[in-house]
C-alpha positions in Angstrom: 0.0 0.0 0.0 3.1 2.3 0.0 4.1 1.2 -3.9 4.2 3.3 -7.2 1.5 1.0 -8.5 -0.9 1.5 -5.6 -0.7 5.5 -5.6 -1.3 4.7 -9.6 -4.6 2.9 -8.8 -5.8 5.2 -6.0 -5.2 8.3 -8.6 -7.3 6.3 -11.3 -10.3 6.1 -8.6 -10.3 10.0 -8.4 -7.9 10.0 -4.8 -5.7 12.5 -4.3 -2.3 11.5 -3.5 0.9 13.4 -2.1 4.1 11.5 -1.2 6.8 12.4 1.2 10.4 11.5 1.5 12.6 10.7 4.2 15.3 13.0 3.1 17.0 12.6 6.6 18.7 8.8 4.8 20.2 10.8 2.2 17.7 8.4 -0.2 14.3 8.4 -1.7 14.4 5.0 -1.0 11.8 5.7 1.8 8.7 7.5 1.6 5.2 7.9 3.0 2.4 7.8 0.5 -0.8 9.7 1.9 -4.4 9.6 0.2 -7.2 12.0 0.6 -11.2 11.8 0.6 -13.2 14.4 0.5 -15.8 15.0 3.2 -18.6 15.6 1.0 -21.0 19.0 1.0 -17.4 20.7 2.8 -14.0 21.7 1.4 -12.3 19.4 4.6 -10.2 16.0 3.8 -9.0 13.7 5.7 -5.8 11.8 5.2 -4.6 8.1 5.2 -1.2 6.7 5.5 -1.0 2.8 5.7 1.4 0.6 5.9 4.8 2.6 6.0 7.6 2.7 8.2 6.9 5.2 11.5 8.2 8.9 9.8 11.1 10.6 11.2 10.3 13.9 12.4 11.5 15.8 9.7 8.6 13.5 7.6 6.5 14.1 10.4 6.6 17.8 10.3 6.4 17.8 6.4 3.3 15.4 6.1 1.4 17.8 8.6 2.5 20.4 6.4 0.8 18.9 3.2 -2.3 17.6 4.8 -3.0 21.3 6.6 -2.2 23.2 3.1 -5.7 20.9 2.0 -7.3 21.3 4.9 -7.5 18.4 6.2 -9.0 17.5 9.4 -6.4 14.9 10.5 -3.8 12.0 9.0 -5.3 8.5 9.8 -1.7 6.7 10.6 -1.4 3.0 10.8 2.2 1.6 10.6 3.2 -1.6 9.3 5.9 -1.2 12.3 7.4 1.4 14.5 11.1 0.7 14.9 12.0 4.2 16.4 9.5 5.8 17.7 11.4 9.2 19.0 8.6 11.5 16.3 6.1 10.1 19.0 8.1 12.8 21.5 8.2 15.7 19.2 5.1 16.2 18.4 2.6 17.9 21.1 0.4 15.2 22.2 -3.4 17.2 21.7 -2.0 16.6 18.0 -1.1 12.9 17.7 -3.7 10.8 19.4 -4.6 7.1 19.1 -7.1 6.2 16.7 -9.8 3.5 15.4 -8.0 1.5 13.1 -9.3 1.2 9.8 -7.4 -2.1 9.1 -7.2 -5.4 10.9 -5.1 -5.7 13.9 -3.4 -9.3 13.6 -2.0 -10.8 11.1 0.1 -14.1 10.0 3.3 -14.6 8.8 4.9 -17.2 7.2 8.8 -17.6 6.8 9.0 -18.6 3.1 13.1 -18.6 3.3 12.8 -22.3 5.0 12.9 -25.1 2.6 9.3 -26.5 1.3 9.9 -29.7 2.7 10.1 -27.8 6.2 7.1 -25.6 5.8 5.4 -29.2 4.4 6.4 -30.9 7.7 5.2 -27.2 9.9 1.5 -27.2 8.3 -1.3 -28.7 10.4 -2.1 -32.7 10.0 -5.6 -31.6 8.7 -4.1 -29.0 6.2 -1.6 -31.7 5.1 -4.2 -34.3 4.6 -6.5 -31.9 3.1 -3.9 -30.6 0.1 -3.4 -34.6 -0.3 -7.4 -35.1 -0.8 -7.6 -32.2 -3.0 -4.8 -33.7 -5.0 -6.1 -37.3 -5.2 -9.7 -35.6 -5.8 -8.1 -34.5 -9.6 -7.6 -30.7 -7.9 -5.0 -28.3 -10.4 -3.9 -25.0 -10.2 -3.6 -21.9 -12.7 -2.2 -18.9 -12.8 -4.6 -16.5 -14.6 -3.0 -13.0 -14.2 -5.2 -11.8 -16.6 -9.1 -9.8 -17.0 -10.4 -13.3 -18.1 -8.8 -14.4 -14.2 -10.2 -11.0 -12.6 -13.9 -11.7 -13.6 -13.2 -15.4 -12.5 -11.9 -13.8 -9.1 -14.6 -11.6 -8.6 -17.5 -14.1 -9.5 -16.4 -16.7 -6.6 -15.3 -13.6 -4.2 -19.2 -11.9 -4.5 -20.0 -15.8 -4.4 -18.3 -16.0 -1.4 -19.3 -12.3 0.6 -23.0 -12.9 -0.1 -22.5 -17.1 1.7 -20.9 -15.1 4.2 -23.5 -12.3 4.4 -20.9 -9.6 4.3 -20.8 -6.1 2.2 -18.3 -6.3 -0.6 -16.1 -4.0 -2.8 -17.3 -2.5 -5.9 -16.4 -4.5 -9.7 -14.6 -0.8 -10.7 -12.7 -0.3 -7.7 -10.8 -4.0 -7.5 -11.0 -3.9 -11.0 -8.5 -0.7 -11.3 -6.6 -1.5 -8.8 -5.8 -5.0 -10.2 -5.5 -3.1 -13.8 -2.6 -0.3 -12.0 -0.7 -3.4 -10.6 -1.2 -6.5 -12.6 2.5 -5.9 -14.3 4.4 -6.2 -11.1 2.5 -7.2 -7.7 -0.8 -8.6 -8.5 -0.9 -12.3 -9.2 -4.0 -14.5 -9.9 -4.3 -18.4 -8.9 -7.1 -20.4 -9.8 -8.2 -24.0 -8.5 -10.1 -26.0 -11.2 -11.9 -28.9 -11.2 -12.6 -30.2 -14.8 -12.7 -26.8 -15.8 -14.6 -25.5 -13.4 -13.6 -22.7 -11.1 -13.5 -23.8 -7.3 -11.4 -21.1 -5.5 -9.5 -18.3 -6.4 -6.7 -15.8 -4.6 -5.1 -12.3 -6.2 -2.2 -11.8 -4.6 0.6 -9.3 -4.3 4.1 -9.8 -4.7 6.0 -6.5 -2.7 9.7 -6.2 -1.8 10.3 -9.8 -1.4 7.1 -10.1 0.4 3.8 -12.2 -0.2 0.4 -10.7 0.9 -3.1 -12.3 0.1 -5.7 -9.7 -0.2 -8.4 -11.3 -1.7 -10.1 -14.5 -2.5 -13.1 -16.6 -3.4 -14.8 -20.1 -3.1 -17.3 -21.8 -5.1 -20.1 -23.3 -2.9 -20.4 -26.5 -5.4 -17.6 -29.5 -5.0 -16.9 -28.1 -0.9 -15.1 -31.4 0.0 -13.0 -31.1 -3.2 -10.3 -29.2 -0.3 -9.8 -27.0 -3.3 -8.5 -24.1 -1.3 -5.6 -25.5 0.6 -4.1 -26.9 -2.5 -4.6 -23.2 -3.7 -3.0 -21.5 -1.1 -0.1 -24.0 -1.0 1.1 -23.7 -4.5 0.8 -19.9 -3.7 3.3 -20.3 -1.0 5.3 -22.4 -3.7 4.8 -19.8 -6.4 6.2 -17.1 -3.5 9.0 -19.2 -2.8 10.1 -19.5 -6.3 10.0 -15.6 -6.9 12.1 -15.7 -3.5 9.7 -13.7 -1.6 11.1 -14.3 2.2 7.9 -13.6 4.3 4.0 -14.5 3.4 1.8 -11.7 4.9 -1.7 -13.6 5.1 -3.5 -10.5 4.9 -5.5 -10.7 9.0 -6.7 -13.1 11.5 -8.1 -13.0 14.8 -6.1 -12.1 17.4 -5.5 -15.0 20.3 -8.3 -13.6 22.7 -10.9 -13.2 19.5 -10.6 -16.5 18.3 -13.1 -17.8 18.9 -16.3 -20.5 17.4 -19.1 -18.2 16.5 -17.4 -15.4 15.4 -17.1 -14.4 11.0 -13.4 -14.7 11.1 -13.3 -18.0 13.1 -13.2 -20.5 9.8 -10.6 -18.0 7.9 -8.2 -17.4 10.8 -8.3 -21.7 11.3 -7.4 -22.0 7.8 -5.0 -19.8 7.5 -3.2 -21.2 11.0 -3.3 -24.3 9.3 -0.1 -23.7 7.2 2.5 -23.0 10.3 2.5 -18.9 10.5 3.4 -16.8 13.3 0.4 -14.5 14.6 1.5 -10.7 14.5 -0.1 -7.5 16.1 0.5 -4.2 13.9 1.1 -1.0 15.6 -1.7 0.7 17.2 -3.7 3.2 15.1 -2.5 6.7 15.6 -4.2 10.3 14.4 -2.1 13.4 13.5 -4.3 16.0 14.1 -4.5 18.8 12.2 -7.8 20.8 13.2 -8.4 20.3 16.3 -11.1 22.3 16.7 -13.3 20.1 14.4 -11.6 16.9 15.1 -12.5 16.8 18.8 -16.0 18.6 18.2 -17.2 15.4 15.8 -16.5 12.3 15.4 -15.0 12.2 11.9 -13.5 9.4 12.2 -17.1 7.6 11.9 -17.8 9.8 8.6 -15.2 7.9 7.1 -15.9 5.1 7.8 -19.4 5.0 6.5 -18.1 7.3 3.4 -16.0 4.5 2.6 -18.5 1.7 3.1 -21.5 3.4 1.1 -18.6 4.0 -1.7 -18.0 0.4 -1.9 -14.3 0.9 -1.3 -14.5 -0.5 2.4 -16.5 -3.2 3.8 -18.1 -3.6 7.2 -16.8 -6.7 8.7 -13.6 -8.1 6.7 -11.1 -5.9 7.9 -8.6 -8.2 6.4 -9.3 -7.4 2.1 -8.4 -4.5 0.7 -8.7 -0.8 2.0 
């Protein structure tokens, strides 16, 4: 969410963009990619940075800079980590508070440097023995990086949302995103059964890192274990572009985890193949006017701005934002 392509995409959805470099390292190497929204019927924005290293405070300063020349309410900040965290102390605390996050808070990683006959012998017995029934059952994988892959995709995820009874994204918003990176992150895998489409996963290849963002499952041929074959050659397919980590995109946390709850059968599935759980930072706001910030709760407007766009959904934190 901090790549070339990604700013790309969120300019082709009508997003403004600014991006910010760390010029304290001497290299543009890093840099902070903000977007704004609009808050409609006003001339106010707020901002988002996900994703990105924890600025210095030179970035710090600069970003606040940007974001009050569009008068923006506040920068929406969530990390992907924080390994020096000295900014926190220069900036007064009424204007960097914690905040809602917008994205999920756990996630699972998955060392892909080990060898595949160790990361074979780490998965669950049930995983194992399900990839072997979805072999014997006459299970195959494609790659389909392609629009023909994308409708495919999107067919078995709405498929999938509406089983689940959850909101969804909009067809033109995955759609152009998948278009901005399809030449270098965005992957497609299919799982077929006689030619017919039983799962499917895009996923993003990043700096030698695997993330899967999205996927979908057909609700005919459910004992076919068509999905754990899937996701395995996936974590082959990562290994041979020598990614070094698999980012599996959220989970529950420990004390969520939980029968009953939406994410229950996803996070299980995912645990299955022998990640590490990982909390990301906590959520933080830069705020920028206060005055408005504190008097309503913005944050909310978001939110449902984003959900009645189609952009964000209500309950699976864990796709695409």
């Amino acid at each position: 969410m901090q790549s070339i392509e990604w700013e790309n995409a969120l300019n082709k959805l009508g997003m403004e963009t600014v991006r910010i470099y760390e010029k304290s390292t001497g290299s543009s190497a890093i840099s902070y990619l903000i977007h704004f929204r609009e808050i409609p019927f006003t001339n106010l924005k707020i901002g988002y940075l996900s994703r990105s290293l924890w600025p210095g405070e030179e970035s710090l300063n600069n970003i606040y800079t940007e974001a009050k020349k569009r008068e923006c309410i506040f920068i929406k900040i969530e990390p992907e980590e924080i390994t020096g965290s000295e900014s926190l102390k220069t900036v007064p605390k009424n204007y960097l508070v914690p905040g809602k996050k917008f994205l999920y808070e756990w996630t699972i990683d998955l060392d892909l440097a080990k060898s595949s006959e160790l990361l074979f012998s780490n998965l669950k017995p049930a995983t194992r023995r399900n990839i072997k029934i979805a072999q014997k059952n006459g299970i195959y994988i494609r790659e389909m990086t392609s629009l023909k892959g994308f409708e495919i995709l999107y067919k078995l995820y709405r498929e999938t949302i509406l089983k689940k009874g959850f909101s969804g994204y909009d067809y033109n918003y995955l759609k152009t995103l998948f278009l901005a990176m399809t030449e270098k992150i965005a992957y497609i895998f299919i799982a077929y059964y006689n030619n017919i489409p039983l799962a499917a996963y895009e996923i993003f290849l990043w700096n030698k890192k695997l993330y899967y963002p999205l996927g979908g499952t057909s609700k005919y041929f459910s004992s076919s274990r068509a999905s754990y074959l899937l996701m395995w050659e996936v974590i082959q397919f990562g290994k041979k572009m020598e990614a070094l980590y698999f980012d599996m995109w959220g989970c529950l946390g420990p004390d969520s985890f939980k029968e009953g709850h939406p994410w229950y059968g996803l996070t299980r599935f995912k645990l299955g193949f022998g990640g590490s759980l990982r909390h990301y930072p906590n959520s933080f706001d830069l705020v920028i006017n206060p005055e408005i910030y504190y008097k309503y709760d913005f944050i909310n407007v978001f939110i449902n701005q984003l959900k009645e766009s189609g952009i964000l959904i209500s309950d699976r934190k864990y796709n695409l934002v």
